[in-house]
Phi, psi and omega in degrees: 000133170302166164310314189298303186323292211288005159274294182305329178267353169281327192293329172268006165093025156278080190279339195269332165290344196278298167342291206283330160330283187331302189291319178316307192287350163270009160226013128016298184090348190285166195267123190256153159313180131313303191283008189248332168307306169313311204295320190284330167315305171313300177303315179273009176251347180275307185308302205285306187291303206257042138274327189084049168254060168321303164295299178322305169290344165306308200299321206277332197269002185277332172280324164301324178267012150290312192276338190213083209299330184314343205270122158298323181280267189005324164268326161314285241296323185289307196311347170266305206267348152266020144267318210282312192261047176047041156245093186304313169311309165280340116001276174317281204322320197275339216253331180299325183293314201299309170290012149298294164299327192230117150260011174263357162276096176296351172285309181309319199242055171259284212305298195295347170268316156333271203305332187276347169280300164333297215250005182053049207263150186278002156297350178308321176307313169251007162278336217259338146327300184293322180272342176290317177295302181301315168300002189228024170270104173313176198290320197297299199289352191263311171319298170318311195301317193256315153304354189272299174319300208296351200077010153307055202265337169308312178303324167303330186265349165287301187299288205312292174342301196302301191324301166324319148298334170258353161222087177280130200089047167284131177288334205276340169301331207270322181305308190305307189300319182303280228277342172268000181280300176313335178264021196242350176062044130310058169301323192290340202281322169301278188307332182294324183308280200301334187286318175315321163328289192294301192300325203257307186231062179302013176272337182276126212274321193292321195294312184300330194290310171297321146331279185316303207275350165281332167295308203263010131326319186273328185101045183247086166317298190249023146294347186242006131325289164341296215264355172277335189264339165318304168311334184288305218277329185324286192240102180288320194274135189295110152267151169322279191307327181293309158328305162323308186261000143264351175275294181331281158336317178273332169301313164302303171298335174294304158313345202237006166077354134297074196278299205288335184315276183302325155341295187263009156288291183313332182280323168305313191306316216259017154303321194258275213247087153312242358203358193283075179301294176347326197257330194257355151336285205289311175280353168278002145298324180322306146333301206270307195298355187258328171136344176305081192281324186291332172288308198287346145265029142266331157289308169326299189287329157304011170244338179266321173309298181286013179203050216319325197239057155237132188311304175321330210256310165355279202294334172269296183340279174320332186272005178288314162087350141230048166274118167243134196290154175270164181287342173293330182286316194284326194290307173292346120011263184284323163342296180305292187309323187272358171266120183313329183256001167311130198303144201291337151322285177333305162314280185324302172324294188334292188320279222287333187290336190281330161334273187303328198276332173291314189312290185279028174233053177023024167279053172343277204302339196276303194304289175339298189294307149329313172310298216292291179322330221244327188286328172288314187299292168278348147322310169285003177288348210226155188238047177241120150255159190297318185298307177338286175336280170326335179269295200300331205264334177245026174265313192284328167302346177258330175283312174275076153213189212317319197312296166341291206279353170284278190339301203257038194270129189043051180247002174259228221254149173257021183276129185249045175308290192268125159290097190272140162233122175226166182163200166241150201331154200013057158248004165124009188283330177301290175304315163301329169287330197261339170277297191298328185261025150248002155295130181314358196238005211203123178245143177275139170218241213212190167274107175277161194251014199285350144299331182288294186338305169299319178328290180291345179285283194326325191258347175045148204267100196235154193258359170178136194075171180358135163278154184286357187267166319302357204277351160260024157281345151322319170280356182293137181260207176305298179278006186275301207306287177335332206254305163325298184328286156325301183232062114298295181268021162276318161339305196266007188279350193272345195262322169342161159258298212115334158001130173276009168236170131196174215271155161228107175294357188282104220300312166329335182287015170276320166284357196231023192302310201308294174337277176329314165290354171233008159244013167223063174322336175258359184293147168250167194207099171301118165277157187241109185218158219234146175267142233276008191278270195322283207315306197264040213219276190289339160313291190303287163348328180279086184292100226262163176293310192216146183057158172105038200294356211254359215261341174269051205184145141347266190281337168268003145293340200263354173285310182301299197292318162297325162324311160324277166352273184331275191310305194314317185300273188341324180271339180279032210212264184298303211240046193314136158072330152347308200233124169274107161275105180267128161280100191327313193297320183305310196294324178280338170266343188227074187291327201283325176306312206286332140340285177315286191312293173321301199275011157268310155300334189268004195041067181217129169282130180321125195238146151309316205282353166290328169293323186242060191286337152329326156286347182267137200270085168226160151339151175211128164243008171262181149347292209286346167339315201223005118322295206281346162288024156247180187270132166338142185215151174236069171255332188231052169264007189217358218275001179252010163301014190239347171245013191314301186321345182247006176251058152256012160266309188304334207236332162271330186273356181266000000 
């Protein structure tokens, strides 16, 4: 029986056939998908419940959400059958995950309001919000809403797309479409959606909201400033959403180098709502980035206090990168790892702080199984492959070449403002942005995101085949490369000081060098570059906020760092002597020279204070924060010679 067959005999109450079907195709032998093993898995726990075999379907959907912890129905599924036995509590808990996961299952959150009537529980008020909003969803769009949940996003952008098309300027469409075009990373087809939104119904607080946190998400910092203090002064009554957007609000400024500005928006939130771990998370970053480490870990640990199993206050604590957890801290920990319904973020987060917490009590094997776990929970999480890269790597290696940068040579913007660093994540750049932009002449701002942006303009969206970027750099013309140039640097100017340089840190622009050299011809651009055991070692140790997705897995870090290699060589090829490489092991050992040398590339007169960069007070916004306020260290140039037994996938694929 087909998947469809075996719907169709449920929908008619043959449930002991549908059991047994199921079980024939797994023992069958036959080779199954993933996803139609979930859907069968799914079927025989539905099948098992309305026989009334409880425990069973319990036993089958607890293996489904093993294979796929992310499924929103998979927790209704528990959440009935922990109703079915009177565990009301545990109930609550299944019906809280699954609209967690899912907010479009309007049955979950029926189930959750009846039980919140029972138990008196304070959550009723906004269960009960949530479901008066989906009811008021046209059917097309709540079906999208729930295929978006499921990862279903194409079949979501198709359903929606049509709606949209037969009710045009729908807001809840234009909103829906935007946030699944955003999980499809169409970031530009999403902002056009929502700024059309915001234009058409500025009364509207979702449309607006969504805007602003998809703006400072792309790293457009201050249009979506602009548009949070509109919203502040606009809707004034204390609300969800107004909050979401005063967090916002702080974030951005604190990116944007108003640290104490945003401090105190977070201090405002947790005036009216202490209890926000979440909020006090964002301010020991806040924190962390002016350098106040001892505040930003009182924030944390007040974040694990108000929350026992949240991964996140974990996890900044460890990314603090010299914090040691108390044994009350390690205890509550693995606690969190062993309840089965702890959110699957949360794990991971978990994983890598135990990781990190083993790593400094030298406890190697303990650490490793924490990495490796933490590392597996998000690789499946995730959609990337390494040939995508590879393909992305060899469309610049087939466009950007000599012929190209002779045709366009000193046809962009002349300003020879910006320093660029690229490389890849824990190769040393955060110490390279922290020596030079401790130079009088030269401001530090952060990883800007105004290249990606161009990028995204530049490649347009095709639906099979070449994207049209990078092979239409060719077409540019004098005044498209100037124009282009330009507004880079008027864009980046908000990050400014007066300095006549500054830095741009953002390690990805290493795929983007051609672009750069031919619409800012003078700029230089430093590689941050690592030796690759160690660089792609600490990678995989790392849990990134957003991005790097290639860092979880072995073998697809070690693809990436040749892929690098590969582009880096082409540009020292096309564009000889342009581009500076610096070697972190060179840079920790011949420190003073190696000095010399960058800021002699950089047209920069030798400054002392670059030797002693560790003294300059400025925002830090990576990992690496509270390493570069110390004095040069050769302590982690080997640290991964300590798991050599478990990276020999890492060490055959380099």
């Amino acid at each position: 029986m087909t998947v469809q067959e075996l719907k169709s005999s449920l929908q008619k109450g043959d449930f002991k056939g549908v059991i047994s079907a199921i079980n024939d195709k797994f023992l069958d032998g036959k080779a199954l998908k993933n996803n139609e093993k979930h859907e069968l898995y799914y079927l025989k726990a539905v099948a098992q419940r309305y026989l009334g075999s409880y425990q069973e379907a319990i036993e089958t959907t607890q293996h489904l959400l093993s294979l796929t912890p992310g499924y929103g129905r998979g927790y209704q599924e528990l959440g009935y059958n922990f109703q079915k036995l009177s565990e009301l509590e545990r109930a609550i808990g299944a019906f809280q995950k699954a609209v967690a996961l899912n907010s479009a299952l309007v049955s979950s959150w029926q189930q959750l309001i009846n039980l919140y009537r029972t138990t008196n529980h304070s959550g009723l008020v906004a269960a009960q919000g949530q479901l008066t909003n989906l009811s008021k969803l046209p059917k097309p769009l709540l079906g999208a809403m729930d295929l978006m949940y499921e990862g279903k996003l194409y079949k979501a952008e198709q359903l929606c797309r049509s709606f949209v098309a037969k009710h045009k300027h729908h807001p809840d469409g234009m909103c829906l479409l935007a946030e699944i075009g955003a999980k499809l990373k169409v970031f530009d087809d999403a902002e056009f959606l929502l700024e059309s939104c915001v234009e058409l119904y500025p009364d509207n607080q979702q449309a607006l909201a969504q805007y602003i946190n998809l703006l400072s998400r792309l790293g457009k910092f201050t249009e979506a400033k602009a548009q949070a203090t509109t919203f502040l002064e606009k809707f004034k009554q204390p609300s969800e959403g107004r909050y979401l957007v005063q967090a916002t609000l702080a974030h951005c400024l604190v990116s944007l180098g108003e640290v104490q500005a945003g401090i105190s928006i977070y201090l405002e939130i947790l005036a009216q709502q202490p209890s926000r771990a979440g909020i006090h998370v964002r301010l020991g970053d806040a924190y962390k980035t002016c350098g106040d480490f001892e505040q930003a870990v009182s924030c944390y640990q007040q974040a694990h206090t108000l929350r026992k199993d949240y991964g996140d206050a974990y996890w900044s604590l460890a990314n603090s990168k010299t914090y040691t957890f108390t044994e009350a801290e390690l205890d509550n920990m693995k606690a969190a790892l062993d309840n089965p319904y702890l959110e699957e973020e949360d794990r991971i987060h978990i994983s890598f702080a135990l990781g990190k917490a083993y790593e400094d009590t030298k406890q190697f094997a303990l650490s490793y199984q924490y990495y490796a776990q933490g590392n597996a929970l998000k690789r499946a999480s995730i959609d990337y492959q390494a040939s995508r890269t590879s393909e992305l790597i060899d469309h610049q290696i087939k466009y950007c070449d000599k012929g190209l940068f002779e045709a366009q040579a000193d046809k962009g913007y002349s300003d020879p403002a910006p320093i660029f660093i690229v490389g890849l994540p824990r190769a040393g750049s955060t110490l390279l942005e922290q020596i030079i932009a401790s130079h009088s002449q030269v401001d530090g701002t952060m990883e800007l995101h105004n290249i990606m942006a161009m990028v995204l303009k530049l490649r347009g969206r095709i639906a099979s085949g070449e994207p049209l970027y990078p092979k239409n750099l060719s077409q540019l013309d004098v005044s498209q490369l100037k124009a282009l140039g330009q507004k880079y640097i008027d864009e980046t100017q908000s990050y400014r000081q007066g300095a006549a340089y500054f830095i741009d840190k953002m390690p990805n622009n290493f795929m983007h060098i051609g672009l750069i050299k031919l619409i800012l011809p003078n700029a230089k651009i430093i590689d941050a570059r690592r030796e690759a055991m160690a660089c792609c070692f600490s990678g995989f140790k790392q849990l990134f906020g957003e991005g790097h997705e290639f860092s979880y897995n072995q073998t697809d870090i070690a693809q990436y760092y040749r892929d690098y290699e590969r582009l880096m060589a082409h540009w020292e090829t096309v564009l000889p002597g342009q581009v500076l490489k610096v070697q972190h092991e060179e840079l920790v050992n011949d420190f003073e020279a190696q000095v010399r040398k960058i800021l002699a590339y950089c047209n920069l007169p030798f400054e002392q204070s670059c030797l002693e960069f560790y003294k300059t007070k400025r925002n830090v916004h990576t990992p690496s924060a509270q390493q570069v306020r110390a004095p040069i260290s050769k302590s982690g140039l080997l640290q991964w010679k300590n798991y050599t037994p478990y990276l020999g996938e890492l060490k055959h694929a380099l």
